[in-house]
LUMGUTOR-617859 format. One record per residue (C-alpha): residue number from 0; x, y, z. Coordinates in steps of 0.25 Angstrom, whole numbers, m for minus. Each point is the difference from the previous one (the first is absolute). Example, Ala and Ser with C-alpha at 12.3 -4.5 7.8 and 13.67 -1.06 7.14 Angstrom:
REM LUMGUTOR-617859
<r><num>0</num><c1>49</c1><c2>m18</c2><c3>31</c3></r>
<r><num>1</num><c1>6</c1><c2>14</c2><c3>m2</c3></r>
***
This chain:
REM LUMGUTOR-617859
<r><num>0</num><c1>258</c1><c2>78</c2><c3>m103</c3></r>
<r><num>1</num><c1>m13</c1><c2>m2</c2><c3>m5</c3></r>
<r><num>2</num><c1>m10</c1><c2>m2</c2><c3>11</c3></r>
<r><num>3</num><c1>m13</c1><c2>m7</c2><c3>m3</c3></r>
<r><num>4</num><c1>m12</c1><c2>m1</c2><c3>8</c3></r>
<r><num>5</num><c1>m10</c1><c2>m7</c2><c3>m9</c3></r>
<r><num>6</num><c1>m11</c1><c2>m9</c2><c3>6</c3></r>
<r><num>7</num><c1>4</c1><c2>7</c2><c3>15</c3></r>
<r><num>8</num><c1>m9</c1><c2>7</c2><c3>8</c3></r>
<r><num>9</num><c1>5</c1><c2>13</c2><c3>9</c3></r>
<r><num>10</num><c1>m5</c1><c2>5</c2><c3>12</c3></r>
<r><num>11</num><c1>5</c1><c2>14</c2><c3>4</c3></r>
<r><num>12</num><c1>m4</c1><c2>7</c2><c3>13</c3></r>
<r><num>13</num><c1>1</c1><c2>16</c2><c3>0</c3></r>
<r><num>14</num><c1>0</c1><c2>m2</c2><c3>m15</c3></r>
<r><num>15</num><c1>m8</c1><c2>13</c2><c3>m5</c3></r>
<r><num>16</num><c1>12</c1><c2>9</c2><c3>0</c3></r>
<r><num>17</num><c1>15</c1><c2>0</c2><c3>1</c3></r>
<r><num>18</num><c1>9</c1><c2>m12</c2><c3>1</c3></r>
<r><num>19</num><c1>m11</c1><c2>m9</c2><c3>0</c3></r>
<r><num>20</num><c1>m6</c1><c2>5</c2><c3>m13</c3></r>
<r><num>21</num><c1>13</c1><c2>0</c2><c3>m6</c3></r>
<r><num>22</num><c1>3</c1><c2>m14</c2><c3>4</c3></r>
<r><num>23</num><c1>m16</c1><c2>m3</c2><c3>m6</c3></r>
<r><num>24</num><c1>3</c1><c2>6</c2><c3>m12</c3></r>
<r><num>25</num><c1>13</c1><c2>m8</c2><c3>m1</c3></r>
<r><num>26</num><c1>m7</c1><c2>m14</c2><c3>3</c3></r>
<r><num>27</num><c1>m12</c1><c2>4</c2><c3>m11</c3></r>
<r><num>28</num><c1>9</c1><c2>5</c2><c3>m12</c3></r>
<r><num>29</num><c1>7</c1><c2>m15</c2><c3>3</c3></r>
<r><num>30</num><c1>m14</c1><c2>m7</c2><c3>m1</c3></r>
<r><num>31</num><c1>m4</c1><c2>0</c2><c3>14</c3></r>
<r><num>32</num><c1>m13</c1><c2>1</c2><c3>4</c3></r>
<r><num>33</num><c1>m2</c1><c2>10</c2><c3>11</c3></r>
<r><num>34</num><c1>m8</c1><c2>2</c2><c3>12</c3></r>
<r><num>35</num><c1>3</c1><c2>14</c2><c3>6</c3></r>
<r><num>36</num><c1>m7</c1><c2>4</c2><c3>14</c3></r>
<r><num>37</num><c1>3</c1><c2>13</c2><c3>9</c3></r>
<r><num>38</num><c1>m8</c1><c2>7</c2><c3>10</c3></r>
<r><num>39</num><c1>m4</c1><c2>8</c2><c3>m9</c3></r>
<r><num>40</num><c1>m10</c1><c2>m8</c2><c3>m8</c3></r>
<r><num>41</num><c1>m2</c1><c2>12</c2><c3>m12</c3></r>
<r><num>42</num><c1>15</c1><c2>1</c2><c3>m3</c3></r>
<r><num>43</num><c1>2</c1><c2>m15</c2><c3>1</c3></r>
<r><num>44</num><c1>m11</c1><c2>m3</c2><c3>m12</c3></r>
<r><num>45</num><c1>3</c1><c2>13</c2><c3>m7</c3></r>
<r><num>46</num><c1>17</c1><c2>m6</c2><c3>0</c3></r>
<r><num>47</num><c1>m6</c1><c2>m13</c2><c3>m4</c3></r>
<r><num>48</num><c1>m8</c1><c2>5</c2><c3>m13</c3></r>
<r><num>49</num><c1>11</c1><c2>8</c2><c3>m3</c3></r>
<r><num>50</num><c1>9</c1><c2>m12</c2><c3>0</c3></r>
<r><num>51</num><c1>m10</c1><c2>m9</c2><c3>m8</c3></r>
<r><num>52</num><c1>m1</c1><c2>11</c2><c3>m10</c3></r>
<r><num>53</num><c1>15</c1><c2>3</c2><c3>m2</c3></r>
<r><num>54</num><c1>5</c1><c2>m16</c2><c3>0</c3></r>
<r><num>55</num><c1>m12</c1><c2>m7</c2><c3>m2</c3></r>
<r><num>56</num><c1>0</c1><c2>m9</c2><c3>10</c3></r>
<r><num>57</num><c1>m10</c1><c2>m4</c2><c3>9</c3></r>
<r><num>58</num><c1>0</c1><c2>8</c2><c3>12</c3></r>
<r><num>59</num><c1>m10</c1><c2>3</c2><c3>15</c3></r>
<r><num>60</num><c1>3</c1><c2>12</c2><c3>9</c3></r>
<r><num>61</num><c1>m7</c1><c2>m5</c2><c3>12</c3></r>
<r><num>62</num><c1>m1</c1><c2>9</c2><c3>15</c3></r>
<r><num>63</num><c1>5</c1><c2>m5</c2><c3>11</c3></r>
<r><num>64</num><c1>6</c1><c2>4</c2><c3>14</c3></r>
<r><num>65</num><c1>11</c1><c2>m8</c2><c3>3</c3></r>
<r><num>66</num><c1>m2</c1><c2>1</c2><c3>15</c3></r>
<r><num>67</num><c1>m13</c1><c2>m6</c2><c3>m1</c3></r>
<r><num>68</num><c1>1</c1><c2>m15</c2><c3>0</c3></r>
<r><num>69</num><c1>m16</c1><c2>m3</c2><c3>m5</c3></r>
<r><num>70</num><c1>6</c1><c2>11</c2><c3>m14</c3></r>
<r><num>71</num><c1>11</c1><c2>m8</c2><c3>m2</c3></r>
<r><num>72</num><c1>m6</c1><c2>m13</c2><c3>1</c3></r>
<r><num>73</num><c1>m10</c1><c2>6</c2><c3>m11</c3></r>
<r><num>74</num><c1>9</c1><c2>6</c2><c3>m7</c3></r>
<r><num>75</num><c1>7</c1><c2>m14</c2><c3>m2</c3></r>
<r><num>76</num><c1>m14</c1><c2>m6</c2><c3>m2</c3></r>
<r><num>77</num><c1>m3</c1><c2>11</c2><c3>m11</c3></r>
<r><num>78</num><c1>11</c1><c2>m3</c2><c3>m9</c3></r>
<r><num>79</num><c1>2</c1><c2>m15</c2><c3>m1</c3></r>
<r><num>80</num><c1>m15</c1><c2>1</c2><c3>m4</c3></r>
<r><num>81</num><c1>1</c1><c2>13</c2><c3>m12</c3></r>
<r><num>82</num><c1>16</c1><c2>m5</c2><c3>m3</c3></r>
<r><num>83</num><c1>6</c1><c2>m13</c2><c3>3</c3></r>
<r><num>84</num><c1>9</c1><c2>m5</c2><c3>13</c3></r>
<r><num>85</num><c1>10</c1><c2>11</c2><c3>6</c3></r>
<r><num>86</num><c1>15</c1><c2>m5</c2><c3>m5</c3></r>
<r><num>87</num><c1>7</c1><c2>12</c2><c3>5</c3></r>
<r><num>88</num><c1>m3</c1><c2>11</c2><c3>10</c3></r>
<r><num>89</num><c1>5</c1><c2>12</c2><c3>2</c3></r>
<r><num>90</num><c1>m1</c1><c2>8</c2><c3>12</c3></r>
<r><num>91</num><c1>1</c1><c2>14</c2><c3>m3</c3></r>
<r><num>92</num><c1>m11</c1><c2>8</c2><c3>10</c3></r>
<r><num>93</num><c1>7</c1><c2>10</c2><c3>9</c3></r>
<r><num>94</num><c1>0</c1><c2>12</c2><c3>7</c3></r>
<r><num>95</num><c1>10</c1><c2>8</c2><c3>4</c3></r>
<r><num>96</num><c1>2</c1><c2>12</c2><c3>13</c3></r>
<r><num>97</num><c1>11</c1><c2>10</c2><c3>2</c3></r>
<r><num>98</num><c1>1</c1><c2>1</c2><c3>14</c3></r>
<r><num>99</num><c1>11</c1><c2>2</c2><c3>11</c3></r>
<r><num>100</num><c1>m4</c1><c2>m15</c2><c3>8</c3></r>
<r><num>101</num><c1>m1</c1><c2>10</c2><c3>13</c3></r>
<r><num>102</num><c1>m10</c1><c2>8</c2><c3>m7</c3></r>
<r><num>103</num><c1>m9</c1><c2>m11</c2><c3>m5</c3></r>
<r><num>104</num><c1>m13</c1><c2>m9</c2><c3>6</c3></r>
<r><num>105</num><c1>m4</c1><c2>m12</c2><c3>3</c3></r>
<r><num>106</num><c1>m10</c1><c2>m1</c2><c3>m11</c3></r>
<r><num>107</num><c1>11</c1><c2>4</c2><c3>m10</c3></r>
<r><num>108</num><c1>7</c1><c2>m11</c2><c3>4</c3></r>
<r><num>109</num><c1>m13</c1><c2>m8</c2><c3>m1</c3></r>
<r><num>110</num><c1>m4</c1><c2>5</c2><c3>m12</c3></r>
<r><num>111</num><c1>15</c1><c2>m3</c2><c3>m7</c3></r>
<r><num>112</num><c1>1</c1><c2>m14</c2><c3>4</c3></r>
<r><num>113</num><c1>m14</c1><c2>m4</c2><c3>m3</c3></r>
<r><num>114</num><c1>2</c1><c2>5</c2><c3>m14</c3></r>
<r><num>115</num><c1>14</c1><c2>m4</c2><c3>m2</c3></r>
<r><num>116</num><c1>1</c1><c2>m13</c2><c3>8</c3></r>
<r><num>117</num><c1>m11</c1><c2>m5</c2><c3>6</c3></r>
<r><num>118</num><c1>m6</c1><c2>2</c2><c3>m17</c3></r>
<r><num>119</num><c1>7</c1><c2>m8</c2><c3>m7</c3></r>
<r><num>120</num><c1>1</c1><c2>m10</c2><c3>11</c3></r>
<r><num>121</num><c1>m15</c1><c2>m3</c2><c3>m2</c3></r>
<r><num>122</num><c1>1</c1><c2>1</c2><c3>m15</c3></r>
<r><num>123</num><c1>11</c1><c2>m10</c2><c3>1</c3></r>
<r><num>124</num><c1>m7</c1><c2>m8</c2><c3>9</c3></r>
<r><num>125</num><c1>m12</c1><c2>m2</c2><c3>m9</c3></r>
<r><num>126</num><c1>8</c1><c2>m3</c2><c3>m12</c3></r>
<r><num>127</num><c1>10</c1><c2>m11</c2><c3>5</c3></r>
<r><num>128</num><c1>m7</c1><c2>m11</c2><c3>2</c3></r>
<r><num>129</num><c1>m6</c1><c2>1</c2><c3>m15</c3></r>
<r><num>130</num><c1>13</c1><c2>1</c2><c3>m6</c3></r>
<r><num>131</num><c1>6</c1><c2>m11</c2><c3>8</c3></r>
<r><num>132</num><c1>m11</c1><c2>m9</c2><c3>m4</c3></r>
<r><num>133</num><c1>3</c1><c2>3</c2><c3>m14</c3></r>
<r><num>134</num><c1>14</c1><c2>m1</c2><c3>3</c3></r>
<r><num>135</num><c1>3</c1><c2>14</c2><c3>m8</c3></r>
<r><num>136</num><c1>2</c1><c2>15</c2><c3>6</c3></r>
<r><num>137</num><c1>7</c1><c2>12</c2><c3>0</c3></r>
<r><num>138</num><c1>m1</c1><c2>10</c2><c3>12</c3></r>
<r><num>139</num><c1>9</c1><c2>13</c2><c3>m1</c3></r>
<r><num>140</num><c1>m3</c1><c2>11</c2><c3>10</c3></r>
<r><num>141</num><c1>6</c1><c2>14</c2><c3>1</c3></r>
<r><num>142</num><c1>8</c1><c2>3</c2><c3>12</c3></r>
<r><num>143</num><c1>9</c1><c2>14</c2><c3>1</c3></r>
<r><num>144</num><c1>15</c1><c2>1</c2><c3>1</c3></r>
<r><num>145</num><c1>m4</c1><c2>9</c2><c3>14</c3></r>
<r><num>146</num><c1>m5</c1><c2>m15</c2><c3>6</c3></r>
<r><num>147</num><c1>14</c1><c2>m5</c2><c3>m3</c3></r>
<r><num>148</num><c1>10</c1><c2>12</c2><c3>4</c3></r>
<r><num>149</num><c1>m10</c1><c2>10</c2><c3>9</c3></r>
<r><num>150</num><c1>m4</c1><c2>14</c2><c3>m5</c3></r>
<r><num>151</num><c1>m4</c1><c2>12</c2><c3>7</c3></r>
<r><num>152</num><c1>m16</c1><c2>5</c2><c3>0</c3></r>
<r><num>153</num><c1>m3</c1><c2>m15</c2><c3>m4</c3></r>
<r><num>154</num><c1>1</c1><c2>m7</c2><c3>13</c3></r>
<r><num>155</num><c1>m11</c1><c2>m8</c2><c3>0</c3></r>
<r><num>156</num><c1>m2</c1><c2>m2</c2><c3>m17</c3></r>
<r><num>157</num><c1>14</c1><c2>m6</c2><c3>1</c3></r>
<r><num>158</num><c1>m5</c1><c2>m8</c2><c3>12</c3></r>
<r><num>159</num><c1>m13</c1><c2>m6</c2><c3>m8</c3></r>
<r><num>160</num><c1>10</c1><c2>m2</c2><c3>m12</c3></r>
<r><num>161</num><c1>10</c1><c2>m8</c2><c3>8</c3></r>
<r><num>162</num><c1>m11</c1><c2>m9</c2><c3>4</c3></r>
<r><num>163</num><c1>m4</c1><c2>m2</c2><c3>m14</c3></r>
<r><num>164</num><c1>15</c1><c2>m4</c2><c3>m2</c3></r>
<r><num>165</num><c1>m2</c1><c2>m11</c2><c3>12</c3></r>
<r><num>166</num><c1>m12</c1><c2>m4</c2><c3>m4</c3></r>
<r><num>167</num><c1>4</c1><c2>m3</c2><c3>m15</c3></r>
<r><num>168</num><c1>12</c1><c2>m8</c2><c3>5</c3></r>
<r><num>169</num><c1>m5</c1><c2>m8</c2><c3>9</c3></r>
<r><num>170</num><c1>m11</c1><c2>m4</c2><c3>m8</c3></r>
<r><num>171</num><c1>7</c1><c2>m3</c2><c3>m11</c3></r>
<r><num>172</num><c1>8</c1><c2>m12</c2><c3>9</c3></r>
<r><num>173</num><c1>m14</c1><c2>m6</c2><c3>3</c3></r>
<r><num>174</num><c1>m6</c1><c2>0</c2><c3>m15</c3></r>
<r><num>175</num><c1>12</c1><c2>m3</c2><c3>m9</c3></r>
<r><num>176</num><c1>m2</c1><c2>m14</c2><c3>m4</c3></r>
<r><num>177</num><c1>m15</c1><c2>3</c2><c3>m4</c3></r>
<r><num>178</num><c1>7</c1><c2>9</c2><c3>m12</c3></r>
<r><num>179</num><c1>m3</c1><c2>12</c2><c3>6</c3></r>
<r><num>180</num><c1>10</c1><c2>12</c2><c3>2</c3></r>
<r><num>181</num><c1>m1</c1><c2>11</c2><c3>7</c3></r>
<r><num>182</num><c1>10</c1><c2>14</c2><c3>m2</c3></r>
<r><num>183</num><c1>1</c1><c2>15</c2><c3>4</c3></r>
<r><num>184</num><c1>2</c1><c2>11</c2><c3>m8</c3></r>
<r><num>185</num><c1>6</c1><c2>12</c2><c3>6</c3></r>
<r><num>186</num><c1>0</c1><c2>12</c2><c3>m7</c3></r>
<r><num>187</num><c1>7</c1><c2>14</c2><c3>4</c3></r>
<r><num>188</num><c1>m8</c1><c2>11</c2><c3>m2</c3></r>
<r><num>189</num><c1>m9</c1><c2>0</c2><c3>m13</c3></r>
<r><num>190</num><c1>m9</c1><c2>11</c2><c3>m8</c3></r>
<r><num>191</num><c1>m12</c1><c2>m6</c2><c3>4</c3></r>
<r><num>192</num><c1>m13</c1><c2>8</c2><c3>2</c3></r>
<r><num>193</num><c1>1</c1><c2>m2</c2><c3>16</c3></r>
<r><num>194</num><c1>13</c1><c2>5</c2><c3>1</c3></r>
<r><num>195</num><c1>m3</c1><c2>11</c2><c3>m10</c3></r>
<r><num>196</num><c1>m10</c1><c2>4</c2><c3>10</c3></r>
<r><num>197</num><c1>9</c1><c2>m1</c2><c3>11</c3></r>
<r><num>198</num><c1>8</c1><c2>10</c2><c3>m7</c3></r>
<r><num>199</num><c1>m9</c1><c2>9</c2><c3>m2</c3></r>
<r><num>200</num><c1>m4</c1><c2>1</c2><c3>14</c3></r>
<r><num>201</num><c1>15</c1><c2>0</c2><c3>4</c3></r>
<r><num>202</num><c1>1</c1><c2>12</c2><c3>m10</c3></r>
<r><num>203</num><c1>m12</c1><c2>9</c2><c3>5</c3></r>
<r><num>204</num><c1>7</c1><c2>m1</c2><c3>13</c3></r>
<r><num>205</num><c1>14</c1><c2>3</c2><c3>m2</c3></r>
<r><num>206</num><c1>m4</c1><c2>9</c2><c3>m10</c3></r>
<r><num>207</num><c1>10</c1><c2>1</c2><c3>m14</c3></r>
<r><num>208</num><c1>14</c1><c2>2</c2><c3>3</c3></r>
<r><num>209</num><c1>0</c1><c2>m9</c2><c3>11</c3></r>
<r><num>210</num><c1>m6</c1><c2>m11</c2><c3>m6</c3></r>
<r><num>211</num><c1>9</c1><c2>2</c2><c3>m15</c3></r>
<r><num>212</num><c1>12</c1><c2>m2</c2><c3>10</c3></r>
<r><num>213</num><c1>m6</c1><c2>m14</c2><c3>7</c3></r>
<r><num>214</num><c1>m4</c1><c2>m4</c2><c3>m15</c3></r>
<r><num>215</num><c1>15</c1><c2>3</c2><c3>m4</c3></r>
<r><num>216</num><c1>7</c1><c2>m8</c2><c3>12</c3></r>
<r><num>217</num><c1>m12</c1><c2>m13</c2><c3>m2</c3></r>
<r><num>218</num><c1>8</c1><c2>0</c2><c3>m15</c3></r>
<r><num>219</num><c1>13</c1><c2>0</c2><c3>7</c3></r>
<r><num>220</num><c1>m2</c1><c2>m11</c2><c3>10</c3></r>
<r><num>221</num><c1>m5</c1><c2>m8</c2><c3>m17</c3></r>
<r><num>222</num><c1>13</c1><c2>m7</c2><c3>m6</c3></r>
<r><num>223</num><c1>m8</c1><c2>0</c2><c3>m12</c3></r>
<r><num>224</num><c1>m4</c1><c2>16</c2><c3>1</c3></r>
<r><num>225</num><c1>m14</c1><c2>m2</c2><c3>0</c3></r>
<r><num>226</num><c1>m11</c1><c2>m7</c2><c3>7</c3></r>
<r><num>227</num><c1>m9</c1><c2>m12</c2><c3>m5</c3></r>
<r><num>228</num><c1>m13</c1><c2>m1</c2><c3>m10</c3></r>
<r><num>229</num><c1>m10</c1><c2>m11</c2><c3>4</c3></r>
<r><num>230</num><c1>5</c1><c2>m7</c2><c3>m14</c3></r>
<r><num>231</num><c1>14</c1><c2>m1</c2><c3>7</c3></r>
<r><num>232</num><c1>m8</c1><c2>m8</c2><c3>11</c3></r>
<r><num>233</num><c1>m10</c1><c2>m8</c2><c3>m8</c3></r>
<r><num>234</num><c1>12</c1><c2>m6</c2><c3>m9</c3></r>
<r><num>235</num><c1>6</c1><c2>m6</c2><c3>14</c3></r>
<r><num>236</num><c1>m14</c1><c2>m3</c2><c3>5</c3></r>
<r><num>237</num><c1>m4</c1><c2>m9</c2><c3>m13</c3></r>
<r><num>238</num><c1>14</c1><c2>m8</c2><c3>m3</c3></r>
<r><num>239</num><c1>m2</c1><c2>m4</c2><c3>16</c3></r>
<r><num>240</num><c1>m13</c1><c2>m6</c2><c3>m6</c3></r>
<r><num>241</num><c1>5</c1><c2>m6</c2><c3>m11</c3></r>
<r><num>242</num><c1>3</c1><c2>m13</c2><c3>m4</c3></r>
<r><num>243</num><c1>16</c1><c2>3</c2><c3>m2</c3></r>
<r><num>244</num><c1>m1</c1><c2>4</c2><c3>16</c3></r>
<r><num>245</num><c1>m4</c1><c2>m14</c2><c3>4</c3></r>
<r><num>246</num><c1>11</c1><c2>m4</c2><c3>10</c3></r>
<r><num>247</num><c1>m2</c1><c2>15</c2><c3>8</c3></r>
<r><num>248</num><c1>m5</c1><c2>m1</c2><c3>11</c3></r>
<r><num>249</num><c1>m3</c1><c2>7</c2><c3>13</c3></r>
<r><num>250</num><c1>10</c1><c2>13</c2><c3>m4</c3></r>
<r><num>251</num><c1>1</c1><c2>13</c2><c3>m1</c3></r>
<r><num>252</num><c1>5</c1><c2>8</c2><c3>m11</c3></r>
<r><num>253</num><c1>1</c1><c2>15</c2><c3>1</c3></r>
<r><num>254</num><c1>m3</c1><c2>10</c2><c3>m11</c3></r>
<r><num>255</num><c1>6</c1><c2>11</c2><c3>3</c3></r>
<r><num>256</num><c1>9</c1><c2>7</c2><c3>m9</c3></r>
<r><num>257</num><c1>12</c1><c2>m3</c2><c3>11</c3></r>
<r><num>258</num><c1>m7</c1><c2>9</c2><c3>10</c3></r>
<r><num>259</num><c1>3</c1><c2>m12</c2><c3>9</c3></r>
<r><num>260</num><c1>8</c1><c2>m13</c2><c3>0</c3></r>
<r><num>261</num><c1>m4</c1><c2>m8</c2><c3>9</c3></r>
***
């Protein structure tokens, strides 16, 4: 299936790394023009130009906290003015903990759900009406097979990510006949940079023997026999975006290499 994005405008929050930047560079390679923004305002813009340079198409990296209502607004504002008007977004900001629920805080949990619900919430919030007006959008958020099944030393990330699930349905029953459709992807665990980090810290402190035995049983619980890449991901995010994924709305599809099916 050949995927074509010419003439569209993308949006992608935690778009400097990872998932989102492999989603971007999916979107730009099909003639997209792509608007990245992260917290990080340096890796965003240094993501972009290496975008711009490698496909060619027009590109911004933008910083903007998700959390923050008055950034997201400008981060809207910023690129209908240097691009065009946002046809899809993808929300891809996260963080991630690895904590027993027992031994975690409240401004963990504060912290998790403002950045994975109560973020793409406002950013969804912001963008709706423009894209019911124009009677044209695609809005695909990520989600986590922990919201739908529970996981251990995720409590609260799989809580902030079932919301996101709700949020994405229930919305997509109020804006359907305006043309815009809204979907969750849900992805097992994927070699992104933040989970790369997680290991490493997991590692320092289970030490090398320990840790080679948890890698070996993750593998185990992979039908597959291997975790994700952000391309596996992107591929899902950008036909849920497409033209040919007209007539999907308000679903979950989880890509996950059989790890669960739900």
């Amino acid at each position: 299936m050949n995927l074509q994005f010419t003439g569209k405008t993308i949006l992608i929050t935690g778009g400097a790394r990872g998932i989102g930047y492999a989603s971007a560079a999916l979107f730009a390679q099909s003639g997209a023009k792509v608007a990245i923004a992260d917290i990080n305002g340096d890796q965003a813009q240094t993501s972009a130009a290496k975008l711009a340079k490698e496909t060619g198409a027009s590109t911004l990296g933008i910083k903007a906290d998700v959390t923050s209502e008055s950034d997201v607004a400008s981060m809207v504002k910023t690129v209908l003015e240097k691009l065009a008007p946002i046809d899809i977004f993808v929300s891809s900001a996260a963080i991630l903990d690895d904590k027993l629920f027992v031994d975690s805080q409240v401004q963990d949990w504060r912290r998790m759900i403002d950045v994975c619900m109560f973020g793409p919430m406002l950013c969804m919030h912001e963008l709706l009406p423009q894209m019911m007006e124009r009677k044209y959008g695609r809005v695909i958020c990520l989600a986590s097979d922990s919201a739908r099944l529970g996981q251990a030393r995720l409590s609260y990330y799989a809580a902030a990510k079932a919301g996101i699930i709700a949020l994405v349905k229930s919305v997509a029953q109020e804006v359907g006949k305006s043309g815009v459709t809204l979907n969750v992807v849900s992805p097992g665990a994927t070699n992104t940079e933040l989970r790369q980090e997680r290991e490493a810290s997991l590692r320092a402190q289970m030490g090398e023997e320990k840790y080679q035995r948890r890698v070996a049983t993750v593998l185990k619980m992979y039908p597959t026999g291997r975790i994700g890449e952000p391309t596996d991901i992107a591929n899902a995010i950008c036909f849920l975006a497409s033209e040919q994924a007209g007539w999907i709305t308000g679903q979950v599809l989880s890509v996950n290499g059989g790890f669960a099916m739900p």
